[in-house]
C-alpha positions, 0 to 999 in steps of 0.5 A: 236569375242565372249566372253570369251576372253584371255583378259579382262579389267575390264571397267572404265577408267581415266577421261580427265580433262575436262569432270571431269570440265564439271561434275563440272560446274555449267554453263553447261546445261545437253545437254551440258555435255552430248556433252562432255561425249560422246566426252570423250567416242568416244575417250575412245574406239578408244584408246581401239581399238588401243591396240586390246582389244576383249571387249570395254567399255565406261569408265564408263565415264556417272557415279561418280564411278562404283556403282553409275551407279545403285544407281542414277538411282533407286530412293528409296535408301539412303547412311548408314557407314557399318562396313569395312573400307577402308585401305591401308598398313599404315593407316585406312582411313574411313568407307564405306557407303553402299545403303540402301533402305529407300523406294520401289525401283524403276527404275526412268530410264534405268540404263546402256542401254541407256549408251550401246545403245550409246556405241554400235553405237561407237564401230568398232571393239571389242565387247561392254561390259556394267557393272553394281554392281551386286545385293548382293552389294545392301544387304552385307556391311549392312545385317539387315540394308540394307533396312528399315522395313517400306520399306520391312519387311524382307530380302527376300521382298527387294532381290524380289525388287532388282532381279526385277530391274535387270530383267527389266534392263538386258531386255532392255539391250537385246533389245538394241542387248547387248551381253556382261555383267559384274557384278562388286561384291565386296560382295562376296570377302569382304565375304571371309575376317575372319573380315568381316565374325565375323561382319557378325556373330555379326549382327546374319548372317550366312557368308556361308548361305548369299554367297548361298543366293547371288549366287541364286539371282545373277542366279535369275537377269540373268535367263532371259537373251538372248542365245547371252548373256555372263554374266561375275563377277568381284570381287573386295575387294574394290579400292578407290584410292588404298585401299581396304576393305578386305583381304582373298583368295577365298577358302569360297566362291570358290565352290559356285561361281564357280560351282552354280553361273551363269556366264560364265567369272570370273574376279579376283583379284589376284594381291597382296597377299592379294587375297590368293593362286590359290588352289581355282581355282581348282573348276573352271569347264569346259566351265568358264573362269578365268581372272587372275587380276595380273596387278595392278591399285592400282600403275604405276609400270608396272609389269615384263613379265616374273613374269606374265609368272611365275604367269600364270604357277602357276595358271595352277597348279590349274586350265587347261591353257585354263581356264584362261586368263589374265587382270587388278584386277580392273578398272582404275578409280573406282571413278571419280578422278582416282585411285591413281597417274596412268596416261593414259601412264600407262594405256596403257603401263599395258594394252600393257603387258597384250596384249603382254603376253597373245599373248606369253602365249595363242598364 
């Protein structure tokens, strides 16, 4: 049992209604709502290990959405509208507001190790796997306007700040026995939108130039971790709710990501066509793993083994069977509420096709 894995998924989970009204109360105190998170977590890995998944998560069951877990534990930042919007195939629906550092960044406490630390002590079989957004989500969606001048006064002042953080946090990660870490990107993938690139443009900054920059300080936020410690990316264009921010194949950044990015697992998004064609995978050296993400969460539809099968092959055109593995695109509940009208059923039934093809495909 150790990364990479044939399987993957990419970590959070649907909420039970009572922790989102325990979340909600206004009576409870946070002993309290502590009790009922990591009641809702203890079940949330035993329904994992009752599929067989190899990596366990806890849902992200302590957070509001899947970037939040950073933004509320490092007191500094404030909330800005960026440029995309989030959309889906009829209608625009908003902007996306983006992290800004109003002030010297800081930790006010552990990010995810104290969460992995609780995660750890419940897990029986599998291995635990922590998440957390991966830095240049911290800098992209506002470039210029990611930090204010009286905070940091150039770009690379605050990417200094923003690698010290998860420098100190990957540290206790480590001294909690953590062997399993994912970073969760949507800044790469959004840079490979022609869009998002002539906005990039607009603000005076060089798309490529800012995709070499983020692979540095990624490698720079995880130089320091353990042997023991598989370092995995997903990269995301965006879910909430079942829409999505950008669109593009991963050509842009493909031999950037793969060949000077320090990871050793790459989870993406490959589930509509909106990810673009397989050709990128041909970058994909030995010793990585990809996971293609080719069963949606955006929709309860379970998708045909067969069709999967189809798309694995495909995929092998590109890159050696071996490199790859098969999971979801996204989490199955990057905001609280859900992503659109999925059930746990439909979880664990995209979750069962997962397990079952990748056993006929892999063995």
């Amino acid at each position: 049992m150790t990364p990479p894995f044939r399987v993957e998924h990419v970590g959070s989970f649907i909420r039970p209604q009572r922790l989102l009204d325990a979340v909600r109360s206004k009576k409870l105190s946070q002993d309290e709502l502590r009790a009922v998170q990591d009641d809702a977590i203890r079940e949330i890995v035993a329904f994992q290990e009752s599929l067989g998944l190899p990596s366990i998560t806890d849902g992200e069951f302590r957070r509001r959405s899947w970037s939040a877990g950073f933004i509320d534990a490092v007191e500094g930042f404030g909330l800005r509208d960026g440029t995309l919007t989030f959309r889906d195939e009829s209608r625009v629906i908003g902007v996306a507001s983006s992290p800004y550092a109003k002030a010297k960044l800081r930790r006010n406490r552990r990010i995810v190790a104290d969460d992995y630390r609780f995660l750890k002590s419940v897990v029986k079989r599998g291995v635990p796997k922590v998440t957390i957004a991966a830095p240049d989500v911290m800098h992209y969606f506002l470039g210029p306007q990611a930090f204010d001048r009286e905070a940091y006064g150039d770009r690379e002042r605050y990417l200094e700040d923003l690698k010290r953080l998860y420098q100190e946090e990957i540290a206790d990660l480590a001294s909690e026995g953590c062997t399993y870490l994912q970073l969760d990107d949507t800044a790469l993938p959004c840079n490979c939108d022609p869009h998002a690139r002539q906005d990039v443009a607009a603000r005076g900054e060089d798309a490529d130039e800012l995709t070499e920059r983020y692979v540095r300080l990624f490698n720079e936020c995880v130089s320091s971790r353990p042997r023991g410690m598989t370092v995995a990316i997903h990269l995301c264009r965006g879910n909430l709710k079942g829409a999505w921010m950008a669109e593009g194949g991963y050509e842009p950044i493909a031999d950037a990501l793969f060949n000077r990015l320090d990871a050793q697992v790459y989870c993406l998004e490959y589930d509509t066509a909106r990810a673009g064609d397989f050709a990128p995978l041909r970058f994909v050296p030995a010793g990585k793993r990809v996971i293609l993400g080719l069963v949606s969460t955006k929709t309860p539809v379970l998708e045909d083994k067969g069709f999967l099968k189809a798309r694995i092959e495909a995929a092998a055109r590109h890159a050696p069977l071996d490199r790859l593995g098969i999971g979801p695109q996204c989490g199955f509940s990057s905001v609280g509420g859900g992503n659109q009208s999925l059930t746990p059923d439909d979880t664990r039934r995209k979750l069962e096709r997962v397990m079952e093809v990748a056993r006929e495909v892999w063995g």
